[in-house]
TORMAR-529725 format. One record per residue: residue number from 0; residue in three letters; y, z, x of N, C-alpha, C, O in turn. Coordinates in nm, 3 decimals, decimal comma, padded with zeros to 5 digits, always signed. Each point is the difference from the previous one (the first is absolute). Example, Ala and Ser with C-alpha at 12.3 -4.5 7.8 and 13.67 -1.06 7.14 Angstrom:
% TORMAR-529725
<rec 0; 'ALA'; <-00,569; +00,780; +01,319>; <+00,119; +00,000; -00,089>; <+00,120; +00,000; +00,090>; <-00,002; +00,066; +00,104>>
<rec 1; 'SER'; <+00,107; -00,138; -00,139>; <+00,119; +00,006; +00,082>; <+00,109; +00,073; -00,077>; <+00,111; +00,017; +00,051>>
This chain:
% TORMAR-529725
<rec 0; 'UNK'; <+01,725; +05,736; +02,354>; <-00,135; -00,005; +00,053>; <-00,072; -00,120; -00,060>; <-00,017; -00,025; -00,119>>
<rec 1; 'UNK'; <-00,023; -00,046; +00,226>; <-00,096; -00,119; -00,032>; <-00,169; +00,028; -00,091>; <-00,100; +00,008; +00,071>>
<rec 2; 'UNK'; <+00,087; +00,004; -00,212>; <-00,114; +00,000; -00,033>; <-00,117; -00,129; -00,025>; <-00,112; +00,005; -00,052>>
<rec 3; 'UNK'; <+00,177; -00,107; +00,104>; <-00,059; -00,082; -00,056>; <-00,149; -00,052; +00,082>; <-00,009; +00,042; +00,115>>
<rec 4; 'UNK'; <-00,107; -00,129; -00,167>; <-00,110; -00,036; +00,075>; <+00,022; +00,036; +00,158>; <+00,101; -00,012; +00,070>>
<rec 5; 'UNK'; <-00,223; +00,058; -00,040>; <+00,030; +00,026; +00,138>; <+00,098; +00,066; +00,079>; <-00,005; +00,009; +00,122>>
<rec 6; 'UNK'; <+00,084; +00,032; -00,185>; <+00,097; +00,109; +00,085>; <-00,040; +00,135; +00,059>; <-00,069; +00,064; -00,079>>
<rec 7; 'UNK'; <+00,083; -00,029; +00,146>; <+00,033; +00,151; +00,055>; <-00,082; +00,100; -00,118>; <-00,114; +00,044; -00,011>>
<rec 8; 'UNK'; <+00,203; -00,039; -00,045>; <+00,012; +00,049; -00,173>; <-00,112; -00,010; -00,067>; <-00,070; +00,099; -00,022>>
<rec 9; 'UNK'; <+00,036; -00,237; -00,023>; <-00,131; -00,048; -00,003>; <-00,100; +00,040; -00,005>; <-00,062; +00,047; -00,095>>
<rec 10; 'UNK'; <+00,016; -00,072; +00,278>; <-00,115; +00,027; +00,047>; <-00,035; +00,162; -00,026>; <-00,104; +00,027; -00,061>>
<rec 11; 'UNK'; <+00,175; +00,059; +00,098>; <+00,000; +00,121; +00,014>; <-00,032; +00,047; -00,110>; <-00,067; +00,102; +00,016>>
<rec 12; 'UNK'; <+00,096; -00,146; -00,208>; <-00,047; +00,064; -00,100>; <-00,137; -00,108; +00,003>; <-00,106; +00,028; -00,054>>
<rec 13; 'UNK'; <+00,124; -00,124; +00,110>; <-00,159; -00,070; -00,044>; <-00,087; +00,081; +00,087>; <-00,118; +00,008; -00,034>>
<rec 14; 'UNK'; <+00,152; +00,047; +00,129>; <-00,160; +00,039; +00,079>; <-00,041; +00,156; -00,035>; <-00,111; +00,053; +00,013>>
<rec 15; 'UNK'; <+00,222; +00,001; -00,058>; <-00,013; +00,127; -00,055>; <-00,081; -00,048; -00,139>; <-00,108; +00,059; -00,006>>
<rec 16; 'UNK'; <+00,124; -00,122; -00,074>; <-00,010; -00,063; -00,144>; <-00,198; -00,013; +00,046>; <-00,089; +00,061; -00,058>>
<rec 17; 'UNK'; <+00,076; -00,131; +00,143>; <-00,132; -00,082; +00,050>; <-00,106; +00,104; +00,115>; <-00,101; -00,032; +00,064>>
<rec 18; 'UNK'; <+00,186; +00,180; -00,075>; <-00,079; +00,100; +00,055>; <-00,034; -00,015; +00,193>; <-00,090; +00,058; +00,060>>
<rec 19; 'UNK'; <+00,223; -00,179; +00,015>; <-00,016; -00,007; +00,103>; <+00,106; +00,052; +00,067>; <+00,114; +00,025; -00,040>>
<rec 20; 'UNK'; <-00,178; -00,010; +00,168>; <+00,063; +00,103; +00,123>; <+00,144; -00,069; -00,009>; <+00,036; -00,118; +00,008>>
<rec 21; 'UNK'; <+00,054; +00,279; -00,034>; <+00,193; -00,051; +00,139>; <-00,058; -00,075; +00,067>; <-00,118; +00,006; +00,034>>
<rec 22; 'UNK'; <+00,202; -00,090; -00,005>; <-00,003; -00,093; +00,090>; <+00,142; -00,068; -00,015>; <-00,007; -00,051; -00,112>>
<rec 23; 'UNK'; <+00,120; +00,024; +00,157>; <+00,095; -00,036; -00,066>; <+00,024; -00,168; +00,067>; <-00,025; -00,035; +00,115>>
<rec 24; 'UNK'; <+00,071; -00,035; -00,207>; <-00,038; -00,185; +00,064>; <+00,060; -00,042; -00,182>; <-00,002; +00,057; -00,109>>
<rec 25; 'UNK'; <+00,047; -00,181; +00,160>; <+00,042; -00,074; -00,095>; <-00,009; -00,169; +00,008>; <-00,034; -00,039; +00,112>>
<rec 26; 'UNK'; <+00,050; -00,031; -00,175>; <-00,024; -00,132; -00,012>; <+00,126; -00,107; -00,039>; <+00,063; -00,008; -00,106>>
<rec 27; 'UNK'; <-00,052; -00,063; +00,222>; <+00,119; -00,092; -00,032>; <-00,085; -00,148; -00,008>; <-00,122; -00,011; -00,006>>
<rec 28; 'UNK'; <+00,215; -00,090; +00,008>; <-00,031; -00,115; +00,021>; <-00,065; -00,056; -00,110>; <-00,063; -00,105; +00,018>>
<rec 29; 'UNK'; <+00,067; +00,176; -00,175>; <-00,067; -00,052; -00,091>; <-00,138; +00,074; +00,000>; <-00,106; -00,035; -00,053>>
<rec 30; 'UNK'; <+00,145; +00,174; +00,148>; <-00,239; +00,022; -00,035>; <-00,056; -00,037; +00,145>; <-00,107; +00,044; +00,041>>
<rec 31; 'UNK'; <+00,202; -00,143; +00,046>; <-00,112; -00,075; +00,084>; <-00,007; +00,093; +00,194>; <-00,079; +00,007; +00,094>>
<rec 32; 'UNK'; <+00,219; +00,043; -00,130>; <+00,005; +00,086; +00,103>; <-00,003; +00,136; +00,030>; <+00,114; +00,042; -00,017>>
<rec 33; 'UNK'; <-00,211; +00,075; +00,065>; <+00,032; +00,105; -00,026>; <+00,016; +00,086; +00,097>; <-00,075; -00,023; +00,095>>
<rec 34; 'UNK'; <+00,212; +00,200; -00,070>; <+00,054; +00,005; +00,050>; <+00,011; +00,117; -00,003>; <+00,046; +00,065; -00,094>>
<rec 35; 'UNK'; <-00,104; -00,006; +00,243>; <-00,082; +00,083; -00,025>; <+00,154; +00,129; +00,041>; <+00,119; -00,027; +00,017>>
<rec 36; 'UNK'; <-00,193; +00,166; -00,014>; <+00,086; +00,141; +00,041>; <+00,100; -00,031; +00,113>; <+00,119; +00,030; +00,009>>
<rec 37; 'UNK'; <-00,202; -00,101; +00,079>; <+00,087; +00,024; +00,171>; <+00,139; -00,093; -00,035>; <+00,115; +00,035; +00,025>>
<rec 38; 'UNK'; <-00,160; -00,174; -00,095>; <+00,123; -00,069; -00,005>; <+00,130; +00,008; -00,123>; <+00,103; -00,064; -00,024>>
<rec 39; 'UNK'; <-00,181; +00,195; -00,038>; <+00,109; +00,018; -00,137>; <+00,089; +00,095; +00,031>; <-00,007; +00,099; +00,072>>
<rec 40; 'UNK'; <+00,105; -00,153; -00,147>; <+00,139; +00,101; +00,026>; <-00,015; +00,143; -00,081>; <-00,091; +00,013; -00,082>>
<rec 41; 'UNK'; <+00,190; +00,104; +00,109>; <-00,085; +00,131; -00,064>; <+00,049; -00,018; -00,168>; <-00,054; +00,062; -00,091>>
<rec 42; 'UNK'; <+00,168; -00,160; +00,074>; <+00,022; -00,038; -00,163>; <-00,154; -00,030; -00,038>; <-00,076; +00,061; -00,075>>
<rec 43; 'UNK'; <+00,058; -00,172; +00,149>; <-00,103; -00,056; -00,090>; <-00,132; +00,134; -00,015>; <-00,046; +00,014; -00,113>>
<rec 44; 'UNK'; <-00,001; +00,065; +00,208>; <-00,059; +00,087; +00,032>; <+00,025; +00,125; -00,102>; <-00,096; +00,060; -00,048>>
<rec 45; 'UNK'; <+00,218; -00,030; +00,020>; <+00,025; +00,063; -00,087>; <-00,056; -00,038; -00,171>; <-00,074; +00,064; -00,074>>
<rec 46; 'UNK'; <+00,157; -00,215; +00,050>; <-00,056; -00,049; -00,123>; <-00,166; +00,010; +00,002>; <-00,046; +00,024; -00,111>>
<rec 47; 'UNK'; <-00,029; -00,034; +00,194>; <-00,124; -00,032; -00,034>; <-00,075; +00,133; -00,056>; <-00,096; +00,006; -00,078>>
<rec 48; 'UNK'; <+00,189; +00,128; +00,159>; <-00,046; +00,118; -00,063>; <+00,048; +00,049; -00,121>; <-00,057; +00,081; -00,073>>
<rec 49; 'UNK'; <+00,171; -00,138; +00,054>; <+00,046; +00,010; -00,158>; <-00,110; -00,070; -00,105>; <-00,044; +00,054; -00,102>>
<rec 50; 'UNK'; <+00,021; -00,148; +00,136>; <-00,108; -00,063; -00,082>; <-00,121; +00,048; +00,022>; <-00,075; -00,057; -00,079>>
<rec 51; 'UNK'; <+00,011; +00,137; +00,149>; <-00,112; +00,051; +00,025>; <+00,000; +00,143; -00,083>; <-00,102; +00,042; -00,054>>
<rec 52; 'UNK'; <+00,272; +00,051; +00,050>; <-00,011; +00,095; -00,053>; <-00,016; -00,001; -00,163>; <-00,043; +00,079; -00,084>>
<rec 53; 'UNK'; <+00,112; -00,238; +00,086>; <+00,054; -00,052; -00,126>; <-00,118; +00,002; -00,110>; <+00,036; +00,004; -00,118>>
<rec 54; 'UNK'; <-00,166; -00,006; +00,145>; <-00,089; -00,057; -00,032>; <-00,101; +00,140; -00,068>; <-00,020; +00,105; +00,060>>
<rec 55; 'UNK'; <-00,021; -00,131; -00,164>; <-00,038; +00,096; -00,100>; <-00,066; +00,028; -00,023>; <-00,037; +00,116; -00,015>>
<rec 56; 'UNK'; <-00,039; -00,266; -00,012>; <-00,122; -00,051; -00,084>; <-00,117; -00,025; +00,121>; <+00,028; -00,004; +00,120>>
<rec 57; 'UNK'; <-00,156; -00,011; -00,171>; <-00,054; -00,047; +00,119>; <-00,102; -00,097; -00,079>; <-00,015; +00,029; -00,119>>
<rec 58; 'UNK'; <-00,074; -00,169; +00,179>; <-00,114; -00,071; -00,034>; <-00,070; +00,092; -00,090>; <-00,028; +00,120; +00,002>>
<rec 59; 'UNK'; <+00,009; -00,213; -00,078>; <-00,147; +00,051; -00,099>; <-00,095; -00,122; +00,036>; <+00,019; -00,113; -00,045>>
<rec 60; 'UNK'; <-00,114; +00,145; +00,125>; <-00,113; -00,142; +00,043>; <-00,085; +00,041; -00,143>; <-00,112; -00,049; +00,008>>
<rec 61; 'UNK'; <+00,127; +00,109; -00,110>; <-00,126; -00,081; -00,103>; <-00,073; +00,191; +00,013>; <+00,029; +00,062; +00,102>>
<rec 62; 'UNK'; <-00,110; +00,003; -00,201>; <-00,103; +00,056; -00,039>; <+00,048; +00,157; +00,079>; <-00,087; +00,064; +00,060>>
<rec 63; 'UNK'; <+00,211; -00,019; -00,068>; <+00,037; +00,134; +00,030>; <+00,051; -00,020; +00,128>; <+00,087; +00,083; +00,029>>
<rec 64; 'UNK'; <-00,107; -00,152; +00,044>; <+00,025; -00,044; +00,135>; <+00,169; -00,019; +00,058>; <+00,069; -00,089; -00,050>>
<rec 65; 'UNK'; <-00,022; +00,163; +00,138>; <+00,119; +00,006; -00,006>; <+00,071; -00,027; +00,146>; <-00,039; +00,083; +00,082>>
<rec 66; 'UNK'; <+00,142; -00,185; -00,022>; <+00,040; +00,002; +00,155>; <+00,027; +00,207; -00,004>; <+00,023; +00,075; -00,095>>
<rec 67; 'UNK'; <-00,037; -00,050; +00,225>; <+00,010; +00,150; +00,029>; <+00,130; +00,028; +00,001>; <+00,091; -00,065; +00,052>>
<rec 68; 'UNK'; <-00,085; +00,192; -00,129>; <+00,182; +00,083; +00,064>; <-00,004; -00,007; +00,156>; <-00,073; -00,007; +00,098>>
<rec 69; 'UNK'; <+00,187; +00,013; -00,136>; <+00,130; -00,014; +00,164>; <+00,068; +00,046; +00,015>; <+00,078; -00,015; -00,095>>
<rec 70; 'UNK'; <-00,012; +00,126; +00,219>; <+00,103; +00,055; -00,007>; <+00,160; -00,081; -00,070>; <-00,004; -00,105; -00,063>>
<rec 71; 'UNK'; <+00,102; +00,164; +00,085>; <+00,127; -00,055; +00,016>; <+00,037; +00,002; +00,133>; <-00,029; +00,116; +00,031>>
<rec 72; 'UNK'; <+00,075; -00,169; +00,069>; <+00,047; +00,003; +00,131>; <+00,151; +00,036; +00,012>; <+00,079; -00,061; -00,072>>
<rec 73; 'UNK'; <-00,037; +00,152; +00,156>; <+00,130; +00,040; +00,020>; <+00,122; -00,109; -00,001>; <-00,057; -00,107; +00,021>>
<rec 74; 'UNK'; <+00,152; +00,088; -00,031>; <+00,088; -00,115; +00,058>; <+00,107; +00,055; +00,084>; <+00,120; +00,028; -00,005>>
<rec 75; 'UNK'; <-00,232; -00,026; +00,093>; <+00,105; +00,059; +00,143>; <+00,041; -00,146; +00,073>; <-00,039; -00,116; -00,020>>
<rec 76; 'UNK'; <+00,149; +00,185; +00,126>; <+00,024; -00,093; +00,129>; <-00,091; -00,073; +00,039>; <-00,105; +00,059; +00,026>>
<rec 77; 'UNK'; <+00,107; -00,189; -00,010>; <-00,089; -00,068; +00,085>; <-00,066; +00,011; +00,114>; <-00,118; -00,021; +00,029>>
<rec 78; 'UNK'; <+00,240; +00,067; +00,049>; <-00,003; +00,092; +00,106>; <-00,131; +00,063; +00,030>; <-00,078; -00,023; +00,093>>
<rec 79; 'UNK'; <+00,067; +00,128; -00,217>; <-00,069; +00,099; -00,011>; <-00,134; -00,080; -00,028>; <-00,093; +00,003; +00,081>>
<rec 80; 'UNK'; <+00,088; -00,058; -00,174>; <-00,108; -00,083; -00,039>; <-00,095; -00,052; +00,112>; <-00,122; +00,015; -00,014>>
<rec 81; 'UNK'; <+00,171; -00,072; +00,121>; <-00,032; -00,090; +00,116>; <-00,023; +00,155; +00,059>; <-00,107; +00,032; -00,052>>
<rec 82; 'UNK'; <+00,133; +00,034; +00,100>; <+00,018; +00,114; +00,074>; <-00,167; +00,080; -00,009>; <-00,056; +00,048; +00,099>>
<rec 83; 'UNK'; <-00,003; -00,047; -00,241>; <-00,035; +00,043; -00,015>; <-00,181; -00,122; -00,016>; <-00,090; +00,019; -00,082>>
<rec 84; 'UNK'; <+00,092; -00,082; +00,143>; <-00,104; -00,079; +00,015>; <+00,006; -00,099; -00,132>; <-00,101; -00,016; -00,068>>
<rec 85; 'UNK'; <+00,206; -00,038; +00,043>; <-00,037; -00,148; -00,094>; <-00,052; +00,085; -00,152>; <+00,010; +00,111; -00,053>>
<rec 86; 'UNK'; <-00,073; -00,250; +00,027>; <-00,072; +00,014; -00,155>; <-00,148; +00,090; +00,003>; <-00,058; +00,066; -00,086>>
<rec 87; 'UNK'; <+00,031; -00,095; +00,218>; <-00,162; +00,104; -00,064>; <+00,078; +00,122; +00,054>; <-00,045; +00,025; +00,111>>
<rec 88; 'UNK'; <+00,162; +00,076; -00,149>; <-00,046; +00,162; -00,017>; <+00,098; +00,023; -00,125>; <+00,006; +00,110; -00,054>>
């Protein structure tokens, strides 16, 4: 599994990390290109929820202030995933 900047992997513990919505997308091209659910393969789709489940910790912005808990998301079929209306359910 690819963890490195911008991967799959990546993104998925950073936005959990940063208290923002599933959304699954990753970044090639150095950062400059980004790539979104429809055109990712269900590997990469998969990694991004590994790294989203992966993810523990959340932002501390300063004075008690904390990014919000987040579920863990299933790692089902893609299939299923798409089936079931994308990233917002």
């Amino acid at each position: 599994m690819n963890k490195s900047h911008g991967s799959p992997y990546d993104r998925g513990s950073a936005d959990r990390y940063y208290g923002r919505q599933f959304a699954p997308h990753y970044y090639r091209d150095g950062g400059h290109v980004r790539v979104e659910i429809d055109l990712m393969t269900a590997e990469e789709i998969f990694d991004y929820k590994v790294g989203w489940n992966g993810c523990l910790c959340r932002k501390d912005w300063g004075g008690g202030i904390y990014a919000p808990e987040q579920s863990d998301v299933p790692l089902m079929d893609i299939r299923d995933f798409r089936d079931k209306g994308g990233a917002d359910t």
